[in-house]
Structure formats: C-alpha cells, structure tokens
C-alpha positions in Angstrom: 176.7 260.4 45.5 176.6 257.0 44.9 179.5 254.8 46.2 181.4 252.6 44.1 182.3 248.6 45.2 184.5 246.5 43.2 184.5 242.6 44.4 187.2 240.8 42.9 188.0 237.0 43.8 191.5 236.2 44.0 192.8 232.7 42.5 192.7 232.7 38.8 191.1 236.1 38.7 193.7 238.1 39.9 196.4 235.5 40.5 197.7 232.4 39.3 199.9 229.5 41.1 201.8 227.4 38.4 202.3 224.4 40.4 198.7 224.3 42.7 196.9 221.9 40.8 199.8 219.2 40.1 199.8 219.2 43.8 196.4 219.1 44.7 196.1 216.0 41.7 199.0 214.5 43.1 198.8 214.4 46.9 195.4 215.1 47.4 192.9 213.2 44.7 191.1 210.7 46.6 190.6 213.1 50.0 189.4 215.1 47.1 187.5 212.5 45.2 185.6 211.4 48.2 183.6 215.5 48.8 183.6 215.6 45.2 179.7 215.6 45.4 179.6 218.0 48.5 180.8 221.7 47.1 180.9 223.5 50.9 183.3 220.4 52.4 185.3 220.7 49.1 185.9 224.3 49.1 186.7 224.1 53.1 188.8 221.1 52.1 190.8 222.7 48.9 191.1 226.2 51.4 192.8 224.0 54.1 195.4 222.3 51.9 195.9 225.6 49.9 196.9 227.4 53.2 199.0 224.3 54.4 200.8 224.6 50.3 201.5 228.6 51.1 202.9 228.3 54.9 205.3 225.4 53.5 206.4 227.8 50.4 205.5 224.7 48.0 203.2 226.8 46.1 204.0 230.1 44.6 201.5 232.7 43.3 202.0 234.9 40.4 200.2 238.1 39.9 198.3 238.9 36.6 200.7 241.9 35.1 196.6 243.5 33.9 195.7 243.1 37.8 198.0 245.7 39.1 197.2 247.4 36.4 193.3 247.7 37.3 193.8 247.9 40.8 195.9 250.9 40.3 192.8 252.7 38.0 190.3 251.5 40.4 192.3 252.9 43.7 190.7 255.9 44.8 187.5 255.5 43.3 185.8 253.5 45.3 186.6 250.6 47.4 188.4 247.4 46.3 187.4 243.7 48.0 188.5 240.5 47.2 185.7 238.0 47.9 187.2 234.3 47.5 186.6 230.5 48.7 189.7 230.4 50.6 190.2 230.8 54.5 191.3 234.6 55.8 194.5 233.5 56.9 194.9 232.1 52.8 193.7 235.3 51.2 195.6 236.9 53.4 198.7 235.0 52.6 198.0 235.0 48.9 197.5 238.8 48.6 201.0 239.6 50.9 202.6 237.5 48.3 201.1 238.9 45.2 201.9 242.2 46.2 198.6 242.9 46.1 198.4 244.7 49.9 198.5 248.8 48.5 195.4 248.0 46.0 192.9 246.0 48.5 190.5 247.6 51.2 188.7 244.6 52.3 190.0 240.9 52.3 186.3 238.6 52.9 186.4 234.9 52.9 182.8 232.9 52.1 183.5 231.7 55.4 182.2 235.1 56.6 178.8 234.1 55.1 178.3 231.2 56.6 179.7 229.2 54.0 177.2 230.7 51.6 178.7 229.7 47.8 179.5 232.4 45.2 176.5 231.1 42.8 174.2 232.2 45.8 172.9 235.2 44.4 171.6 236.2 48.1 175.5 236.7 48.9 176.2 239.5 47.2 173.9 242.0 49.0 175.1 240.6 52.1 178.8 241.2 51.3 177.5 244.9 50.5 175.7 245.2 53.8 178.8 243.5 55.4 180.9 246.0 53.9 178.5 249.0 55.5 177.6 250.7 52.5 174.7 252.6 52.9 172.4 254.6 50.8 172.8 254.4 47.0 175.8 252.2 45.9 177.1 250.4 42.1 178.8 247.0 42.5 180.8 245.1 40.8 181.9 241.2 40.8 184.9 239.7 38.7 185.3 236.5 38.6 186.8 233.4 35.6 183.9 231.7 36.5 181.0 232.7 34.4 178.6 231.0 36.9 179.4 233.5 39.7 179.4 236.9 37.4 176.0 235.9 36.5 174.8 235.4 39.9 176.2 238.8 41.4 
C-alpha cells in the first residue's frame, strides 16, 4: 500500500498575519534591504524577526477558514507536514496559534536541510527520506508560490 504525504508550508498557505509585513517594511527595511541579494541570510533573517514579532504578541496569525477545512479531510489518510522557511520554535509558535496542532504530524523547518531553499528540487526527497517513509509513497507540496509547487 502506498503511503500518502501531504507537505504544506505555513505563512500565506495555510495562514495569514494582517499586520507582518507593515512591520517588517517599517522596522526592518534597510537590515532587510542590505541581504536583499542573499536569499538563505534573508530567510534566516525574516525567520528571526518573525519569531521575535510572535513572542512579543505584535503579530497575530489568522487561519484560512478552507485550511481547517482540508486538514480535517486529509487527517487520517496519510500524514500531514508543514515544511516552511521559518525557525522550529516559529512554526511551532505559528501553528499553536492557528490552532492548527490536532491536524499536523510533522512540523520541519528548511533549517533541517541545511538551509537547502524550497526551489531546490533535491529537497523534497530528502524531506521524504527525513520523514522515514519507506517503500512506495505519493507526495504532495502546497505552497502560494508557484516557483516551489513546480519544483516539488
């Protein structure tokens, strides 16, 4: 039988924060300017203030109302990963918040991966083989970034 893995990534995917970018343009534009041309330090960089926003409580999350919804079909028939840019301790943050905890089997952070980036198509059979699937196995990557569907 084969198994069934469905990678989601979490910020704008399966959640949204109103306020994020106002505060990221507003506090944060020239640190954010200056890695501009570097995508790893940007993403570390973004996933550091983004933690620092949650632990303060000046960013909220809101969950898609369709998310829950497909989480709940999903549950139970096969398992459920979020695969995102942010640190753990983020994702982990973001998901408590969202609610998001009963749907979610595996919380993985590009960290993980040695910083590998989500157009890497090499990543995805890694995050399988981190997972331990073995044998025969359909996955699946959502993402709002068309770039990173294409490459899973």
């Amino acid at each position: 039988m084969q198994e069934k893995i469905y990678m989601f990534d979490l910020m704008d995917t399966l959640v949204w924060s109103p306020n994020l970018m106002e505060l990221f343009a507003s506090e944060n534009a020239e640190l954010l300017a200056k890695f501009k041309n570097d995508p790893k330090t940007w993403q570390r960089e973004t996933a550091r203030i983004a933690d620092a926003y949650l632990s303060d409580g000046r960013v909220k999350i809101t969950t898609y109302e369709e998310s829950l919804r497909v989480l709940g079909r999903l549950k139970g028939s096969g398992r459920i990963a979020i695969l995102s840019n942010g640190t753990p301790n983020t994702i982990d943050k973001i998901v408590a918040q969202a609610g998001l905890d009963p749907f979610v089997d595996e919380r993985l952070s590009l960290e993980q991966f040695n910083g590998r980036d989500k157009s890497e198509k090499e990543l995805y059979p890694m995050v399988v083989e981190y997972l331990g699937s073995r044998g025969l196995y359909t996955a699946t990557y959502t993402d709002d970034k068309e770039k990173y569907c294409k490459a899973a």
